[in-house]
C-alpha positions as CSV (number, residue, x, y, z in Angstrom):
1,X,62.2,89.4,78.7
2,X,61.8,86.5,77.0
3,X,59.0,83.8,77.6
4,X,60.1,80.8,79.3
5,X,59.8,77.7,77.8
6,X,57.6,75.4,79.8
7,X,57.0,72.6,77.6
8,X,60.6,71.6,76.8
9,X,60.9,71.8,80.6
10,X,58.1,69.8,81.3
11,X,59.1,66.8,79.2
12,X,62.0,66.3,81.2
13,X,60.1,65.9,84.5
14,X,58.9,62.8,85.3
15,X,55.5,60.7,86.5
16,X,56.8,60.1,89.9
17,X,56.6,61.5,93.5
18,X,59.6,64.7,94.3
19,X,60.0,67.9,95.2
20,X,60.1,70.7,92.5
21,X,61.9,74.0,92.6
22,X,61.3,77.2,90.6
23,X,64.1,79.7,90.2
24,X,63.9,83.5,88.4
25,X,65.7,85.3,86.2
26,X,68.6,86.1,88.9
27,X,69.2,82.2,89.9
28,X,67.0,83.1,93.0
29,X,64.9,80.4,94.4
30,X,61.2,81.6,94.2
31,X,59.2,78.8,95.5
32,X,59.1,74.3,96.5
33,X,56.7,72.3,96.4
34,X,56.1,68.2,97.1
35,X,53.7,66.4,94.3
36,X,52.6,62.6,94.3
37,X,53.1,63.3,90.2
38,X,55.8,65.8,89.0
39,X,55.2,66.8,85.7
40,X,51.4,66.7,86.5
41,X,51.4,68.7,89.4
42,X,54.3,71.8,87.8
43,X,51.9,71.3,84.5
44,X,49.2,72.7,86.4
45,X,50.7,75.9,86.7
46,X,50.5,76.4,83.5
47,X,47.3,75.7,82.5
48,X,45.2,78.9,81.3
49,X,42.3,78.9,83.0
50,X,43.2,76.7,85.7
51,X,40.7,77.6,88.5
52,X,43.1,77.2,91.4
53,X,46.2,79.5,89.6
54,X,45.3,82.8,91.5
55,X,46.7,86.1,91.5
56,X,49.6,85.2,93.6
57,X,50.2,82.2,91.2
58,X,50.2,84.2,88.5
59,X,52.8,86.4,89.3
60,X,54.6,83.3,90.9
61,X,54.2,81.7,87.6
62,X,55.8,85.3,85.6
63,X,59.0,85.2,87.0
64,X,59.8,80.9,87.1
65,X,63.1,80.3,84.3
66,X,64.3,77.5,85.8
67,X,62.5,74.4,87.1
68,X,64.5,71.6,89.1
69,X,63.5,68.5,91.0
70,X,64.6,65.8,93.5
71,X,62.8,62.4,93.1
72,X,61.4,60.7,96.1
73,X,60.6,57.6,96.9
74,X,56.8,58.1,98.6
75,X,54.7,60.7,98.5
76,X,55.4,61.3,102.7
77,X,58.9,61.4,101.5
78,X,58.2,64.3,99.0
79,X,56.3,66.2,102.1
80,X,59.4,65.4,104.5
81,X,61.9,66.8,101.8
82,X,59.6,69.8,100.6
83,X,59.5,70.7,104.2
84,X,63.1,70.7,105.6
85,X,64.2,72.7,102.2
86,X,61.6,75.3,102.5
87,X,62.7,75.8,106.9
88,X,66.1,75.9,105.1
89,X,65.6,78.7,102.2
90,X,62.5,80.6,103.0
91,X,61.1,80.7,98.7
92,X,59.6,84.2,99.1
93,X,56.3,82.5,97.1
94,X,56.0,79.8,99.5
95,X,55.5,82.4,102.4
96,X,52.6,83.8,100.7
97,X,51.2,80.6,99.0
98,X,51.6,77.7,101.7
99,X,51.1,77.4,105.3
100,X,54.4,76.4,106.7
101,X,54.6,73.9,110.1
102,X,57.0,71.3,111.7
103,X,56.2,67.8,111.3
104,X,55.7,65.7,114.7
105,X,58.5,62.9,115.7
106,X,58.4,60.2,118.4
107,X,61.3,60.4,121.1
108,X,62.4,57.5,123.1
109,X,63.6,59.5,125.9
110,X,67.0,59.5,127.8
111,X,66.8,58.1,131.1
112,X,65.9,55.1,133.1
113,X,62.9,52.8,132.1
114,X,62.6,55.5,128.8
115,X,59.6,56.7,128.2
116,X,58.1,56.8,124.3
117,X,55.8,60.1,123.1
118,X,55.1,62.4,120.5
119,X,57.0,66.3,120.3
120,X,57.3,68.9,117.9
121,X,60.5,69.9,119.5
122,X,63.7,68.2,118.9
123,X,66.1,68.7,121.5
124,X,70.2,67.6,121.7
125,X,69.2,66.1,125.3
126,X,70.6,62.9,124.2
127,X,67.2,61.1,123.2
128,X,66.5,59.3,120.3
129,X,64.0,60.8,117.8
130,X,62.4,59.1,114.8
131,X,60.4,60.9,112.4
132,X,59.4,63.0,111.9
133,X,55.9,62.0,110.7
134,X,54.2,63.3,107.5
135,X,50.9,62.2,108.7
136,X,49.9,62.2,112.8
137,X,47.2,60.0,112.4
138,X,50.0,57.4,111.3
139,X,52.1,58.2,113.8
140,X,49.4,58.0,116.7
141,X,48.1,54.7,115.2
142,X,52.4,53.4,115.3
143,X,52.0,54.7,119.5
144,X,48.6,53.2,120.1
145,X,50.1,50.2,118.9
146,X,52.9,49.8,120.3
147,X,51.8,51.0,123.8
148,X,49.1,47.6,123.0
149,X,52.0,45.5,122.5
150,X,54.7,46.6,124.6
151,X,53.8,47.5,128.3
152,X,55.5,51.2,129.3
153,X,55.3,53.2,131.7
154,X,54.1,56.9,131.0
155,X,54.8,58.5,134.3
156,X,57.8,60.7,134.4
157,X,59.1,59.9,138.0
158,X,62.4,60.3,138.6
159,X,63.0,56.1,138.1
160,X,66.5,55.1,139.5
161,X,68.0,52.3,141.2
162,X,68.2,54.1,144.5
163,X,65.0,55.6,144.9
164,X,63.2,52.3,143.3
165,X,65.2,50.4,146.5
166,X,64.1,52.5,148.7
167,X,60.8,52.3,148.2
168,X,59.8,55.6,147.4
169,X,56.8,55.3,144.5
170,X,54.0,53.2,144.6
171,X,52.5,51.7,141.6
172,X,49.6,53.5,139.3
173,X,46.2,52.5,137.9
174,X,48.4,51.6,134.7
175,X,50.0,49.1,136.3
176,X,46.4,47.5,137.9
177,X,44.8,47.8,134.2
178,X,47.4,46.0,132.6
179,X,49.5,49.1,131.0
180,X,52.4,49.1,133.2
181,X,54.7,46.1,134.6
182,X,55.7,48.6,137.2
183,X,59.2,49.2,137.0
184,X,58.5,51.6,139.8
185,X,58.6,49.1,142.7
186,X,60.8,46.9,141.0
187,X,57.8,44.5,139.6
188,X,60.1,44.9,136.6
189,X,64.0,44.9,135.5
190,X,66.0,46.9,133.3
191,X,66.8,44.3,131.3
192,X,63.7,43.6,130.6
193,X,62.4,47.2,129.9
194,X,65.5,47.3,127.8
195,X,64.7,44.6,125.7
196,X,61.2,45.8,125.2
197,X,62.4,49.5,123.7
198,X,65.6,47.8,121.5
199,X,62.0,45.9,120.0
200,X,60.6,49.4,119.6
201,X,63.1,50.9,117.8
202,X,63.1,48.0,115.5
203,X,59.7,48.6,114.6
204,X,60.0,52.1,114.6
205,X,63.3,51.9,112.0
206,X,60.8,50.1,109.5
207,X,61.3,46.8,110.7
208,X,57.2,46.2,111.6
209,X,56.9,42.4,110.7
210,X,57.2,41.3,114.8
211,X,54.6,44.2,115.3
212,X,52.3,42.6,112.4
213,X,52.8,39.3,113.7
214,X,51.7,40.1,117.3
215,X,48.4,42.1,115.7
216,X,47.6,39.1,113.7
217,X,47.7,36.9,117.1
218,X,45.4,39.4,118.7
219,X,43.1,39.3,116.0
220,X,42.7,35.7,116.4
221,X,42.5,35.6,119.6
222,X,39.7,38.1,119.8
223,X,37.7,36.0,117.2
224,X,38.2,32.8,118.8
225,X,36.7,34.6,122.2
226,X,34.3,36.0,119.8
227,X,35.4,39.6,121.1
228,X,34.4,40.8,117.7
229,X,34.5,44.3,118.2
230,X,38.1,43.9,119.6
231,X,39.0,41.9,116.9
232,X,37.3,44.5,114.0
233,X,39.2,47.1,115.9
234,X,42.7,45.5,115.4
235,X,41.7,44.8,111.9
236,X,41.7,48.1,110.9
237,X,45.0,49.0,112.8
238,X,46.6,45.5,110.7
239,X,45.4,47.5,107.2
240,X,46.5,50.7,108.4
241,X,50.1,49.4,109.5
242,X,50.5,47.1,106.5
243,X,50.0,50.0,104.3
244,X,52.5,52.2,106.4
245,X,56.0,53.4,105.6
246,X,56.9,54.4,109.3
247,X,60.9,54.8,107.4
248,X,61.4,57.3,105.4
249,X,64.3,57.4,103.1
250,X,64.8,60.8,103.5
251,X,64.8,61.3,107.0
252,X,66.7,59.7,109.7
253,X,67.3,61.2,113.4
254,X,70.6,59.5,113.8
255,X,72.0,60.9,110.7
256,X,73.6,64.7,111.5
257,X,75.6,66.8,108.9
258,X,76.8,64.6,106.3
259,X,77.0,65.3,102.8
260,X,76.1,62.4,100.1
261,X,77.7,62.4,96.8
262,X,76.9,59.4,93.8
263,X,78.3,59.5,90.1
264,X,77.0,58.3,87.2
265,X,79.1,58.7,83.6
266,X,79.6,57.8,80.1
267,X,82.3,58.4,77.4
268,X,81.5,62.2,77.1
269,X,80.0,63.3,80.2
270,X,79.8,62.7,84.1
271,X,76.8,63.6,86.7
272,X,77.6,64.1,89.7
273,X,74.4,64.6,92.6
274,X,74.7,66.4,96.0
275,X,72.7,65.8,99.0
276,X,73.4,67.9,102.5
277,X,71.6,65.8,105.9
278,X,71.5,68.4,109.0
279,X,70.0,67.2,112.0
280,X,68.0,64.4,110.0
281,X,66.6,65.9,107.4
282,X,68.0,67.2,103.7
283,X,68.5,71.0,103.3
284,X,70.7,71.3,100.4
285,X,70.3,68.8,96.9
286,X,72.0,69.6,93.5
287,X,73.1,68.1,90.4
288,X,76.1,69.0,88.5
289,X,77.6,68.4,85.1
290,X,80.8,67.8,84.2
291,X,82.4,67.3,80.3
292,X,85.4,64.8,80.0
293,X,88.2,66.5,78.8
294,X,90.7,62.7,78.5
295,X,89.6,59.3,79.6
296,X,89.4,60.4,83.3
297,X,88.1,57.8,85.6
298,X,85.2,58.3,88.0
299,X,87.4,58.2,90.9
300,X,88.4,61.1,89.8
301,X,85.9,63.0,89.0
302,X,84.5,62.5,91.9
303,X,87.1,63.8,93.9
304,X,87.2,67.0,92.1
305,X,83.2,67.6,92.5
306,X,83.2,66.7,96.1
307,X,85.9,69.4,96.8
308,X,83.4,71.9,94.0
309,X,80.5,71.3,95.6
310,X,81.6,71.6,99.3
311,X,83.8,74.9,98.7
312,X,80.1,76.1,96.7
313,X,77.7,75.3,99.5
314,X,80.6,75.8,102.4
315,X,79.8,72.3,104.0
316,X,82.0,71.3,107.2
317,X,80.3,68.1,107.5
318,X,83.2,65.4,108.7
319,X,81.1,62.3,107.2
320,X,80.6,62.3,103.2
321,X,78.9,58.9,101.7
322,X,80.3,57.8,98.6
323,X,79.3,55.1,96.7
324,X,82.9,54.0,96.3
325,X,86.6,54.2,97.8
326,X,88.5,57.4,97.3
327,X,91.9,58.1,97.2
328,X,91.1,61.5,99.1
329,X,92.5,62.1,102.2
330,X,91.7,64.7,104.9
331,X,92.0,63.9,108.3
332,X,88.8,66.0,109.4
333,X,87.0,64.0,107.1
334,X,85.8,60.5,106.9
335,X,84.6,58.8,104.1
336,X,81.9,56.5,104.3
337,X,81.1,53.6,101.7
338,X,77.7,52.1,103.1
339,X,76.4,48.8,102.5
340,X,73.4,48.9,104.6
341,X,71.0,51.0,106.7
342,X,70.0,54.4,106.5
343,X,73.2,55.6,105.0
344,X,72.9,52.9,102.0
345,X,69.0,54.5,101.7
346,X,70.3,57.7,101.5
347,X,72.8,57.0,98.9
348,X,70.6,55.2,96.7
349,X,68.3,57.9,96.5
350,X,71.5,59.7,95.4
351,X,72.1,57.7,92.7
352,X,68.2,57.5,91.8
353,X,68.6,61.4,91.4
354,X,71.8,61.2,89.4
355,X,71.2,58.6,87.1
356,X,67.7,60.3,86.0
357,X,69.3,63.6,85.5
358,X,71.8,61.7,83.2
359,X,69.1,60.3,81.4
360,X,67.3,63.5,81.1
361,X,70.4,65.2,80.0
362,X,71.8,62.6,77.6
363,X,68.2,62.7,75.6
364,X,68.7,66.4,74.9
365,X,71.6,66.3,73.5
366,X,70.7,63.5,71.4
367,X,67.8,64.8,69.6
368,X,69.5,67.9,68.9
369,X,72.5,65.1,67.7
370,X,70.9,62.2,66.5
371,X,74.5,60.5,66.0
372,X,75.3,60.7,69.4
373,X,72.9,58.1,70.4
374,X,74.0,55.6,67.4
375,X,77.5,55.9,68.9
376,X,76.6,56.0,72.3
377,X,74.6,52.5,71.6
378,X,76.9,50.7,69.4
379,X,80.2,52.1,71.7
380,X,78.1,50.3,74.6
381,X,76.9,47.3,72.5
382,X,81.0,46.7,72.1
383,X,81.9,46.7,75.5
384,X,78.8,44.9,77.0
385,X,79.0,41.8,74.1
386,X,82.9,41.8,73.9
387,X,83.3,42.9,70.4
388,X,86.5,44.0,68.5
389,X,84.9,46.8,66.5
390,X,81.7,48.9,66.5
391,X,78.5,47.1,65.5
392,X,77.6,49.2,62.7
393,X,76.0,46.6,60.5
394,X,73.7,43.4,62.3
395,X,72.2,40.6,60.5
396,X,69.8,38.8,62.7
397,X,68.1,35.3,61.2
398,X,65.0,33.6,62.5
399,X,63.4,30.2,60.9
400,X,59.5,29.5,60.5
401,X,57.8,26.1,59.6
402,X,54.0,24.7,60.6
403,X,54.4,20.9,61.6
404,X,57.3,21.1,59.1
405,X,55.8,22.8,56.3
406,X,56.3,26.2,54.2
407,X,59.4,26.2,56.2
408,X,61.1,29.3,55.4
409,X,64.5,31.6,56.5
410,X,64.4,35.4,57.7
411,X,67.2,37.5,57.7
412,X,66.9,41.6,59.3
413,X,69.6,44.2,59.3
414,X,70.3,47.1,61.2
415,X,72.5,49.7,60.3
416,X,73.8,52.0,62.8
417,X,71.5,50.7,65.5
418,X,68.2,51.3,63.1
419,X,66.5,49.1,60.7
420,X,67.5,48.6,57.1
421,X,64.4,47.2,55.8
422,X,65.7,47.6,52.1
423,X,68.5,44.8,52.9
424,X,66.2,42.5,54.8
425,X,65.9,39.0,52.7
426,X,63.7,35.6,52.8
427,X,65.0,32.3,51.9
428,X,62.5,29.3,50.5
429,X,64.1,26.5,52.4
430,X,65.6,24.6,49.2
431,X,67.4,21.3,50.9
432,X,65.6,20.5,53.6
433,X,62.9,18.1,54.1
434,X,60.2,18.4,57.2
435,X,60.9,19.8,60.6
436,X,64.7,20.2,60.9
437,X,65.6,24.1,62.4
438,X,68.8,22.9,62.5
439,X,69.3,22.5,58.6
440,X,67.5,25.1,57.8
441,X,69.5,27.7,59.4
442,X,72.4,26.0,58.2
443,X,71.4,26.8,54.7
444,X,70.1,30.1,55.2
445,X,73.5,30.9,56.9
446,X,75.4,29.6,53.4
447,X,73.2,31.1,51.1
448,X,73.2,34.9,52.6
449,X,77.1,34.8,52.7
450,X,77.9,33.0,50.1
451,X,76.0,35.2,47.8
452,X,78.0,38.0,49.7
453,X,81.0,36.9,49.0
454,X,80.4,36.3,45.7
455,X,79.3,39.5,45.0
456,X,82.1,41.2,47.1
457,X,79.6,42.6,49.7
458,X,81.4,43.6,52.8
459,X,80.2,41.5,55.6
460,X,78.1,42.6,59.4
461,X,80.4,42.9,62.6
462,X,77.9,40.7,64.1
463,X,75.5,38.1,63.0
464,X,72.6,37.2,65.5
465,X,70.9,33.7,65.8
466,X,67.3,33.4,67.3
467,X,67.4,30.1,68.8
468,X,70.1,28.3,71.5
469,X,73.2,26.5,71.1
470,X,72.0,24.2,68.1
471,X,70.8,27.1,65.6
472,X,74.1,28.6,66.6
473,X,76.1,25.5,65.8
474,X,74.2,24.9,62.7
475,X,75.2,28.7,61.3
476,X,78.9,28.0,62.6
477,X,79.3,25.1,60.7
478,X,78.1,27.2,57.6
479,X,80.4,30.1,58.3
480,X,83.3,27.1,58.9
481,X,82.4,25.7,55.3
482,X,82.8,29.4,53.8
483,X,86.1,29.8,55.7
484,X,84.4,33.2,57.3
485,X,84.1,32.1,61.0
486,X,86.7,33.9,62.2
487,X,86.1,37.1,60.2
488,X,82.4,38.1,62.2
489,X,81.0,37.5,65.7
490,X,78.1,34.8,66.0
491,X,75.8,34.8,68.8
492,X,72.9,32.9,69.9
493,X,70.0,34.3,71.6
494,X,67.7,32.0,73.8
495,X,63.8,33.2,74.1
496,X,63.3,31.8,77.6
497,X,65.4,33.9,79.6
498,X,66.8,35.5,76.9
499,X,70.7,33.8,77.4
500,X,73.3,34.8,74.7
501,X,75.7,32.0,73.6
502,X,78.8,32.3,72.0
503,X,80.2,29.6,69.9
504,X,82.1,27.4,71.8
505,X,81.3,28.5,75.0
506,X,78.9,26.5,77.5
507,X,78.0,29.4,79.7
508,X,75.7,32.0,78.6
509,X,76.2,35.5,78.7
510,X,73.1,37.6,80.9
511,X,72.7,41.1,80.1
512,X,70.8,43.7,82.4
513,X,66.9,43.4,81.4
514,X,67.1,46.9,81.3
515,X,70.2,47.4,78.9
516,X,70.1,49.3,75.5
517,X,72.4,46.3,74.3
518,X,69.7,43.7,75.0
519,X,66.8,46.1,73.5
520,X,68.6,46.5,70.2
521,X,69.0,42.8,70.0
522,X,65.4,41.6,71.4
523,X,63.8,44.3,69.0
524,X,66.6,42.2,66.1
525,X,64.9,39.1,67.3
526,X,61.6,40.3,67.0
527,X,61.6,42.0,63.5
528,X,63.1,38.9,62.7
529,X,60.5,36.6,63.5
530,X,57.9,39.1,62.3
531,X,59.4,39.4,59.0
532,X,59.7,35.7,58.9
533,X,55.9,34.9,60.1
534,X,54.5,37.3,57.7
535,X,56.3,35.7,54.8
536,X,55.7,32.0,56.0
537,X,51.6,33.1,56.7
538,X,51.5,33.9,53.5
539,X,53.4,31.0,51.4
540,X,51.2,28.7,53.9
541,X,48.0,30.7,53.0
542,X,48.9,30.4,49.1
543,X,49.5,26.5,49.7
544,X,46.2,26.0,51.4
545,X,44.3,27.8,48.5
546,X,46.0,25.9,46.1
547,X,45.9,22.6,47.4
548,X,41.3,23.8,47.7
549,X,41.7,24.6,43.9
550,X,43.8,21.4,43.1
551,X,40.7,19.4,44.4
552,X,38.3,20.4,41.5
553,X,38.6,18.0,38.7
554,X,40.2,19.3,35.8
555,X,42.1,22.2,37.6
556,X,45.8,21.3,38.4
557,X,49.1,23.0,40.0
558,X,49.6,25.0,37.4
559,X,45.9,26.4,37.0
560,X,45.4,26.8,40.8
561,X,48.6,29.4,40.8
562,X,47.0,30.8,37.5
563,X,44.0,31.6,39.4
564,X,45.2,33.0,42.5
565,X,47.8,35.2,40.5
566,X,44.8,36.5,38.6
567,X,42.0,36.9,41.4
568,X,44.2,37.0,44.3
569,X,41.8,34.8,46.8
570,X,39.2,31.7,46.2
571,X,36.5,34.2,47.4
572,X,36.7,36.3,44.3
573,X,37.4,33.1,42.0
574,X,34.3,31.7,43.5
575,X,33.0,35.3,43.1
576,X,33.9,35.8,39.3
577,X,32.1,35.7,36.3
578,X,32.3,33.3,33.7
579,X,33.4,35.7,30.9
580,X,36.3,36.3,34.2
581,X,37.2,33.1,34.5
582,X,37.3,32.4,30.8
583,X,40.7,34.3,30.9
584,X,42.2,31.7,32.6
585,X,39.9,28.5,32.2
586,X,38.7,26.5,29.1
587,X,34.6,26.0,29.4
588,X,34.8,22.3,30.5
589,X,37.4,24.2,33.7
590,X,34.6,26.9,34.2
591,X,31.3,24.3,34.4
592,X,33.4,22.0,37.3
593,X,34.5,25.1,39.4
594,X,30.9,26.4,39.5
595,X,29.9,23.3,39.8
596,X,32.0,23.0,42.8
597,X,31.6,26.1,44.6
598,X,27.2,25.8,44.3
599,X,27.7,21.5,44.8
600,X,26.4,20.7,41.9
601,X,27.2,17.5,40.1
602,X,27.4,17.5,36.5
603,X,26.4,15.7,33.6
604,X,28.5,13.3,31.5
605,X,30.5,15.9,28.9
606,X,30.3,15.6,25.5
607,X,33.8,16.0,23.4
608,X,33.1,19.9,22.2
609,X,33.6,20.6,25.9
610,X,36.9,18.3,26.4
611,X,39.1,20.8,25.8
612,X,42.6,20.7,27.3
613,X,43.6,21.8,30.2
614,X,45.5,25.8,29.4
């Protein structure tokens, strides 16, 4: 049997919280697990020497082919989803490597004046259950807090209109310490209770600001009453709850036996991700791949999964989420396009899953293909900056001056998406005098394409100008004089929030931050103005030695470059000897340099040493 492949596997798992599954030989699945760090934690299996791989793991670790994971939010979402999948599946690994349990949840109970607690059991009694709770220290500290905030009862009388009128129950010692409003007697109404527990599941749905709010009151309360212990105590419940998650993404009560389906696709290929919700919590999650065959829309692909993936995993659920309308119709089934909630969560974490698997996937294939990635970039840089034809060559120019001087032109190209460094160019700004960015790119603009034209050079798809609308204009009014300005496409990128201008055309153009269009041209821009620095530094770093050179008598413009050609800096002409320097400098040249490096001052010269200057 051949040796499975780890590392290859292992770069496509990511830094981020999941659960990971390992499948043998036979497509059977061996064993889950949750991890605050994927590829660190299902690394660690394979680690020789590893002091906690025992025997078990060893033979665990044998038979694992395949390894596939879910992303989570939260590392209490990867122990939620690890432990509804492994009540679902029963890995034969996990039996003998874990300790299985059920998580606690809080039920608001069914009946008059409800009652809140903690169970392990979830029953269809018509109660409400959130949860459940990865940790029960959070959960108790969630109770304790809100049985501080909220009076409740906690008896479990048989409360109802008839027997509270008649005056059957007497209050408790809950209601004389403050605990209790005592709906028991009447001392409190149902609308009142009511209100109290629609607050409750507020908080207990994720939405804990009122809670924070009324812990913050007590807090300074207790201090102003100098109650400090009272007030450390709440302190540490305010941390706690501020830190807390009491909503988990993955788990919702009111959710029952609906699938969720999400789509994410390109020219070539679609990803399509499934996740089954029974009673709350996911069983069932997979990831599918489909080849386009014509220019099929997502729509339909989607369609055609859904009905795959249901007939596969023989789900009956009547609610699917969908990030979109369908054209499907069933009349057991209902579609569901949330906007927000829990079933909006849900989806997103969908989507999360399929778009990483895409990304995953789409990286493969391109590093066994290189040219799918140029064609997959420039096919997107098309569409996303309205182009006519495939960006295949980009010329990107960038301007440099200090307090108008050594101005100077940079021009970059990339070819298919990569740099061209051959066919990268600098321009000495000829025409202009001081600070004018506008001018200069205008000339830089009509030098690089007239030159082209005259030499019959065939001319970029798209030419890129670092600077707003009046570097664009500037270049325009170039490409106008050439008679090329409708022949390429001219844009304009803006540094502060990185707008793109078209010619012509007032509003800018945002991309996604996160868009390959935008990296290919910010990493244009960039090598751009790095080219262009580097060249400016220098020509600036030349003029300032010269112009030091220039200042000792007898040594002029031409000398100075004569020197720094032959010794490269003024350290090593200062360094240099005199039989050195004689190969550039006459004696009478050689007497005031030294004398102006040391600070001597010379004597009058007689006429053997006036010797012109070389």
């Amino acid at each position: 049997m051949s040796k499975f492949d780890y590392k290859s596997e292992l770069q496509n798992i990511p830094h981020r919280p999941g659960v990971y599954q390992y499948w043998d030989a036979e497509g059977n699945l061996i064993y889950i697990g949750k991890a605050k760090d994927l590829r660190n934690r299902v690394g660690s299996y394979f680690i020789e020497g590893n002091h906690r791989v025992n025997g078990k793991t060893r033979m665990l670790v044998s038979k694992i082919r395949k390894i596939t994971f879910t992303l989570v939010d939260t590392e209490i979402d990867a122990w939620l989803l690890e432990n509804s999948l492994i009540k679902k599946h029963q890995p034969r690994y996990n039996i003998n490597l874990k300790d299985d349990k059920t998580y606690p949840w809080i039920i608001i109970k069914k009946e008059q004046f409800p009652r809140i607690f903690w169970t392990r059991k979830v029953i269809k009694d018509g109660s409400t259950y959130l949860g459940p709770y990865a940790s029960v220290g959070m959960m108790h500290t969630i109770l304790d807090l809100i049985r501080e905030t909220y009076p409740l009862r906690t008896c479990n009388l048989p409360l109802n209109e008839k027997s509270i009128a008649e005056g059957k129950f007497k209050v408790c010692l809950e209601y004389q310490i403050g605990n209790c409003k005592g709906p028991c007697q009447g001392f409190q109404t149902d609308d009142d209770y009511a209100t109290n527990i629609e607050q409750i599941k507020s908080i207990l749905n994720g939405k804990i600001g009122s809670v924070i709010k009324d812990v913050k009151q007590v807090v300074k309360k207790a201090a102003e009453d100098l109650n400090f212990e009272l007030a450390h105590e709440y302190q540490k419940k305010l941390a706690i709850l501020e830190k807390y998650q009491s909503k988990s993404t993955v788990v919702n009560s009111s959710i029952t036996n609906v699938d969720v389906f999400s789509i994410a696709s390109d020219e070539r290929y679609a990803f399509v991700n499934y996740l089954k919700i029974i009673n709350g919590t996911i069983t069932q999650t997979q990831t599918i791949e489909i080849k386009k065959r014509l220019d099929e829309s997502d729509e339909e692909l989607l369609s055609i999964a859904i009905t795959e993936i249901r007939s596969n995993f023989n789900s009956t659920s009547k609610e699917i989420i969908v990030p979109f309308e369908l054209s499907l119709e069933d009349e057991n089934i209902r579609f569901v396009v949330p906007k927000l909630g829990e079933k909006k969560k849900l989806l997103e974490l969908s989507e999360k899953n399929v778009l990483f698997f895409r990304k995953e996937k789409l990286n493969q294939y391109e590093k066994l293909n290189p040219e799918l990635r140029t064609d997959r970039i420039l096919t997107q840089m098309q569409k996303d900056l309205r182009l006519t034809q495939l960006p295949r060559h980009i010329e990107c120019f960038d301007n440099s001056n200090f307090q108008g001087k050594y101005p100077v032109s940079a021009i970059v190209v990339f070819k298919d998406a990569r740099p061209s460094k051959k066919d990268y160019r600098h321009f000495n700004v000829k025409t202009v005098e001081g600070p004018n960015d506008f001018a200069t790119m205008e000339e830089a603009v009509f030098r690089r394409y007239r030159r082209m034209l005259e030499e019959g050079t065939e001319l970029p798809q798209l030419i890129i100008i670092d600077g707003g609308k009046g570097q664009l204009s500037s270049a325009m009014t170039s490409l106008k004089k050439l008679g090329i300005d409708n022949k390429v496409t001219v844009i304009g990128i803006a540094k502060r929030l990185e707008e793109l201008f078209y010619p012509g055309d007032s509003y800018p153009l945002y991309l996604d931050k996160k868009s390959e269009t935008l990296k290919v041209i910010q990493q244009l821009r960039d090598e751009a103005h790095r080219f262009g620095i580097t060249f400016h530094r220098k020509k600036r770093d030349q003029g300032t030695l010269k112009t030091e050179l220039e200042q000792i008598p007898g040594i002029g413009k031409t000398t100075a470059e004569k020197l720094l050609k032959q010794f490269k800096s003024v350290k090593k002409v200062r360094e240099a000897s005199e039989t050195e320097l004689a190969t550039v400098l006459n004696l009478k040249q050689i007497r005031m340099l030294k004398a102006h490096f040391t600070g001597e001052t010379l004597s009058v010269q007689t006429e053997d040493d006036q010797l012109p200057e070389q």
